[in-house]
Backbone as a ProteinNet text record, in pm:
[ID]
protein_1_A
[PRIMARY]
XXXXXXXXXXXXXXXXXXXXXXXXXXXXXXXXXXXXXXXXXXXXXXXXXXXXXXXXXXXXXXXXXXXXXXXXXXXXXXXXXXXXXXXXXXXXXXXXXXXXXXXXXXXXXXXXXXXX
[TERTIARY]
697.8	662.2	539.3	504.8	412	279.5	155.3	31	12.7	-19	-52.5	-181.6	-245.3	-397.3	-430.5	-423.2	-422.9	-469.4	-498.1	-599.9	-770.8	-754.5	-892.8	-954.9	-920.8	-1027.2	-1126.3	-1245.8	-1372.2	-1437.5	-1364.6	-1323.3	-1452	-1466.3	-1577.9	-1536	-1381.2	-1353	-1354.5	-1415.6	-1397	-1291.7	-1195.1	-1010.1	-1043.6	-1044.2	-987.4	-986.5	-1130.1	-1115.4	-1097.5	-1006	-951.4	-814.9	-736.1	-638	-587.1	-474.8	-450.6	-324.7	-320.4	-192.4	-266.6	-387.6	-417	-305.2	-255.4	-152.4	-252.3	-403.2	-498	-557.3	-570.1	-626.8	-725.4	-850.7	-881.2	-833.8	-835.4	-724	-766.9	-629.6	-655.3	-671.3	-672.3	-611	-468.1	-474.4	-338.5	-344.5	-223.4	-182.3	-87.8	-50.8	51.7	70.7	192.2	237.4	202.5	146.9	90.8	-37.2	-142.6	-255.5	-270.8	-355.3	-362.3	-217.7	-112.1	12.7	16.7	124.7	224.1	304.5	293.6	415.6	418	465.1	461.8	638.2	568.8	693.1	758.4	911.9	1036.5	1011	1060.1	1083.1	1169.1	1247.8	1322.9	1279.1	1201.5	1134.6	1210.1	1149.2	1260.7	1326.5	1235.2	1289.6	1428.4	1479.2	1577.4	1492.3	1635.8	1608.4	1612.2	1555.8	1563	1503.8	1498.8	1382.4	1243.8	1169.8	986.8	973.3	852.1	749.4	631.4	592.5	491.5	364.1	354.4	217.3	197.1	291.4	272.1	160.3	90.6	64	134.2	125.6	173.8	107.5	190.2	110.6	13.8	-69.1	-155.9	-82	-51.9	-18.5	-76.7	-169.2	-305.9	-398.6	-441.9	-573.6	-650.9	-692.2	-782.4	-804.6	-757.9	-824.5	-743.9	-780.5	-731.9	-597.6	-541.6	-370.7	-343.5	-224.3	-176	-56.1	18.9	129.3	220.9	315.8	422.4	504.5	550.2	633.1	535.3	406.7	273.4	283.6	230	212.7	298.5	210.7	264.7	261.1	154.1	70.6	25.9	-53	-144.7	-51.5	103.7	170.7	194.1	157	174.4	12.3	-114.2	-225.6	-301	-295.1	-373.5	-294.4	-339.1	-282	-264.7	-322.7	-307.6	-373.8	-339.3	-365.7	-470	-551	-718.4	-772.8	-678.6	-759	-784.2	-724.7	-701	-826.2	-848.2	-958.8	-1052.5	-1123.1	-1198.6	-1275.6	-1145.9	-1175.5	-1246.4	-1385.9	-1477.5	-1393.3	-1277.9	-1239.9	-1065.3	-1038.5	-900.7	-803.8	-826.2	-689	-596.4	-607.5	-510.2	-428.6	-293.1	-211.3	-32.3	25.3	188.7	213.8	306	409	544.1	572.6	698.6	804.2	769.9	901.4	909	849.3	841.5	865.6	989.4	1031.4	1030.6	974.9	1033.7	1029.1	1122	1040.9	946.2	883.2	861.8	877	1007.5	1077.6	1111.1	1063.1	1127.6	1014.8	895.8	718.4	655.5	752.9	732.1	768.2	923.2	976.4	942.4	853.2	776.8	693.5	602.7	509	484.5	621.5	651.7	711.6	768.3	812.1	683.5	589.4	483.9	414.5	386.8	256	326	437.8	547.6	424.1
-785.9	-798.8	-714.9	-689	-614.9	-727.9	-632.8	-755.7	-740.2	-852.4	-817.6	-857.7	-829.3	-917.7	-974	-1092.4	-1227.4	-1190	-1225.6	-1235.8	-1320.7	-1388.6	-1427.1	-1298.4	-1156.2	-1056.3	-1032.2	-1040.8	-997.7	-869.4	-799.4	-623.5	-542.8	-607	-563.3	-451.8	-407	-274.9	-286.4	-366.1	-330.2	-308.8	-360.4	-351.8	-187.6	-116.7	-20	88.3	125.7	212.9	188.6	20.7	32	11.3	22.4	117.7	219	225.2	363.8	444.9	351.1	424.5	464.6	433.9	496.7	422.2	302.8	201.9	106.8	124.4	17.8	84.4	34.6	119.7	10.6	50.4	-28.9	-14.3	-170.4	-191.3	-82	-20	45.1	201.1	224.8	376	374.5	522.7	618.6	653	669.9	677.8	777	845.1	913.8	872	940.2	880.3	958.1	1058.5	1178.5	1119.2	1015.9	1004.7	939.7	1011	995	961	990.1	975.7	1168.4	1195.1	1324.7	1387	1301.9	1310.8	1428.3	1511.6	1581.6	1637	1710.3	1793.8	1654.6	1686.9	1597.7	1522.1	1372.7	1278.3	1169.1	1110.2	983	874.4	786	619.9	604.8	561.7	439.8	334.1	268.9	167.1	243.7	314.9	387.2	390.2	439.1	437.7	598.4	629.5	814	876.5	1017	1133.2	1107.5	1115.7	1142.9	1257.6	1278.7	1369.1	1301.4	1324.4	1257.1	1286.7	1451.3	1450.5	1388	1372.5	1329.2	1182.6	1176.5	989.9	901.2	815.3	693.8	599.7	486.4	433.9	267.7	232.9	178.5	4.4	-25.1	-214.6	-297.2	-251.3	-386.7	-329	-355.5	-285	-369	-472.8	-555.3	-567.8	-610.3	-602.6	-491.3	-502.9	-405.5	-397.1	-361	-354	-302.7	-346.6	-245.8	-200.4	-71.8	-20.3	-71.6	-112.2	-137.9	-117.6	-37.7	107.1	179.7	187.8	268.5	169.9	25.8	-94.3	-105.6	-67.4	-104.5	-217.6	-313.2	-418.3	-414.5	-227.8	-144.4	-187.1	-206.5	-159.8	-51	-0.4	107.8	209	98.1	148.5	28.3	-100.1	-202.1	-303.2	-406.9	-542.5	-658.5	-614.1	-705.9	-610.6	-718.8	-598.7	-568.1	-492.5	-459	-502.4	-504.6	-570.6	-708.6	-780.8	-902	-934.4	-871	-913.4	-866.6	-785.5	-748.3	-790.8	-853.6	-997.9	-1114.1	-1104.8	-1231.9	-1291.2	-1257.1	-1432.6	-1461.8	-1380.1	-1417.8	-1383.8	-1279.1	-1304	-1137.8	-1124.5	-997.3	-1099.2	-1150.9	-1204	-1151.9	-1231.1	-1196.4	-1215.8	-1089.2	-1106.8	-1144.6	-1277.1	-1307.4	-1208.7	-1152.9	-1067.6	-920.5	-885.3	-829.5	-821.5	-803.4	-898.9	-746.2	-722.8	-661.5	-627.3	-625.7	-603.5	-499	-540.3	-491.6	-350.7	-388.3	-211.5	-116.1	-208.6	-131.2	-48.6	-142.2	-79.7	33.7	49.8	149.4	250	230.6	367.7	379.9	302.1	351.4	418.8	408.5	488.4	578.9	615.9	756.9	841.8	756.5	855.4	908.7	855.5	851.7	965.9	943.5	1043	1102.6	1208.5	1313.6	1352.3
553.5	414.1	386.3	274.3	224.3	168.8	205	120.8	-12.3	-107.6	-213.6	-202.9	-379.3	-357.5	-488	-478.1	-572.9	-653.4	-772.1	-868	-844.3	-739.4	-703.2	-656.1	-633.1	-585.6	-712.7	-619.9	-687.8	-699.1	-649.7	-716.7	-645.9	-497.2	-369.2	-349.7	-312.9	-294.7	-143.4	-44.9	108.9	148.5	113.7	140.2	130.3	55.7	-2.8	87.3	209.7	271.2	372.2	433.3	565	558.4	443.9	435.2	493.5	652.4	688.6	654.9	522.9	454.3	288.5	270.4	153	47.3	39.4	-35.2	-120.1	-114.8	-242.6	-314.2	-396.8	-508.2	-637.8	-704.4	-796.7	-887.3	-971.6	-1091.9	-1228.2	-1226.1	-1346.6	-1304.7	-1177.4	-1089.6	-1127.7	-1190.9	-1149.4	-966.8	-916.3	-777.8	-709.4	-650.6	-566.3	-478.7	-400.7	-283.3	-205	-235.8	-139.1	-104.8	-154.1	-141	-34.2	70	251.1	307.2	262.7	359.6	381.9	450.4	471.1	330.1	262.2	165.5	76.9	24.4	-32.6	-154.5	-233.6	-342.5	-363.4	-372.2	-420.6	-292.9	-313.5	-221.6	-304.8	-183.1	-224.3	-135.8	-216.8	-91.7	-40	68.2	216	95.6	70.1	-73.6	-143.3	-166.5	-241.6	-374.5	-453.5	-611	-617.1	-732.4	-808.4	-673.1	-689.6	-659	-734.3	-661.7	-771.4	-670.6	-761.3	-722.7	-652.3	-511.2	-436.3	-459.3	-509.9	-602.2	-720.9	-800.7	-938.1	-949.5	-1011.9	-1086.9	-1134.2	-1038.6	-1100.8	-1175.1	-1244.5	-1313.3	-1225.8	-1275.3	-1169.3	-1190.4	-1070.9	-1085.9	-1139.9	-1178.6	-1200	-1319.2	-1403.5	-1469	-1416	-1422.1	-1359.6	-1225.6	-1118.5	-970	-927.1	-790.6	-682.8	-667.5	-624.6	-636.5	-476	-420.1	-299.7	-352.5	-325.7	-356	-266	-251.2	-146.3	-97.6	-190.2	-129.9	4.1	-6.5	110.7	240.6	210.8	260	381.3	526.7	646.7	670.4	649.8	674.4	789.7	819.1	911.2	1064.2	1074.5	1168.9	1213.1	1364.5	1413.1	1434	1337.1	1312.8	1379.5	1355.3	1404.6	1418.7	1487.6	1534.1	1380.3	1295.4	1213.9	1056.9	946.3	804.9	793.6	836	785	659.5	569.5	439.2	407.8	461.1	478.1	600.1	699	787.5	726.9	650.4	571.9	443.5	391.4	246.2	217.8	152.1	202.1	100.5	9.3	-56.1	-20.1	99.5	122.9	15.7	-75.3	-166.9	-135.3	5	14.5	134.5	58.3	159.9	126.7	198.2	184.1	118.7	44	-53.8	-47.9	-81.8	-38.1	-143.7	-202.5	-281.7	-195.2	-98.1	-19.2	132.1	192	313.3	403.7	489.9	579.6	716.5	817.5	989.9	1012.7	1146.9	1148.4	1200.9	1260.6	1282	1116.2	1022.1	928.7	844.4	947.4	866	966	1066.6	1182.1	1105.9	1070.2	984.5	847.5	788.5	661.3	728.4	820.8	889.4	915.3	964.1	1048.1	902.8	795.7	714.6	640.5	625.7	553	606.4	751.6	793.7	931.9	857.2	938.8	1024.2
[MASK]
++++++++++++++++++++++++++++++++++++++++++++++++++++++++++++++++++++++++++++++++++++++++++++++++++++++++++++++++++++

């Protein structure tokens, strides 16, 4: 599964640069998928759906707190033993998203697609 981060964040920002997929962002950032991954030109997500553009901006999840993207969101598999943002959080609100299910063989190959 992928992390989200509650609405209890108090908009500290420490999450943000132990991120090794570059997947958080503060509320109210435009985003790419190019930002600290491999990604580049035309791409189609592991997630399916259309073609985008991996440089292009996206629009931001959140205006108000921090946001993680989840389409990015390893939950720092293949990088660390456990989610860095979540060990990082003095108020606990970067946890699991249950609308977000996935192995972790399947956050290996977001990984590897991410940062060719």
């Amino acid at each position: 599964m992928a992390i989200m981060i509650t609405d209890a964040c108090i908009n500290c920002g420490a999450c943000e640069p132990e991120c090794p997929n570059h997947a958080i962002y503060e509320g109210g950032a435009e985003w790419k998928y190019s930002d600290g991954t491999g990604l580049r030109g035309i791409m189609t997500p592991l997630a399916g759906g259309s073609e985008i553009d991996a440089d292009g901006l996206m629009e931001p999840k959140s205006m108000d707190v921090y946001f993680i993207v989840h389409d990015k969101c390893t939950e720092c598999v293949g990088f660390h033993d456990e989610p860095q943002c979540a060990a990082v959080c003095p108020v606990d609100c970067c946890v699991d998203d249950p609308e977000y299910r996935e192995s972790k063989e399947d956050l290996l190959k977001k990984k590897e697609f991410m940062h060719l």
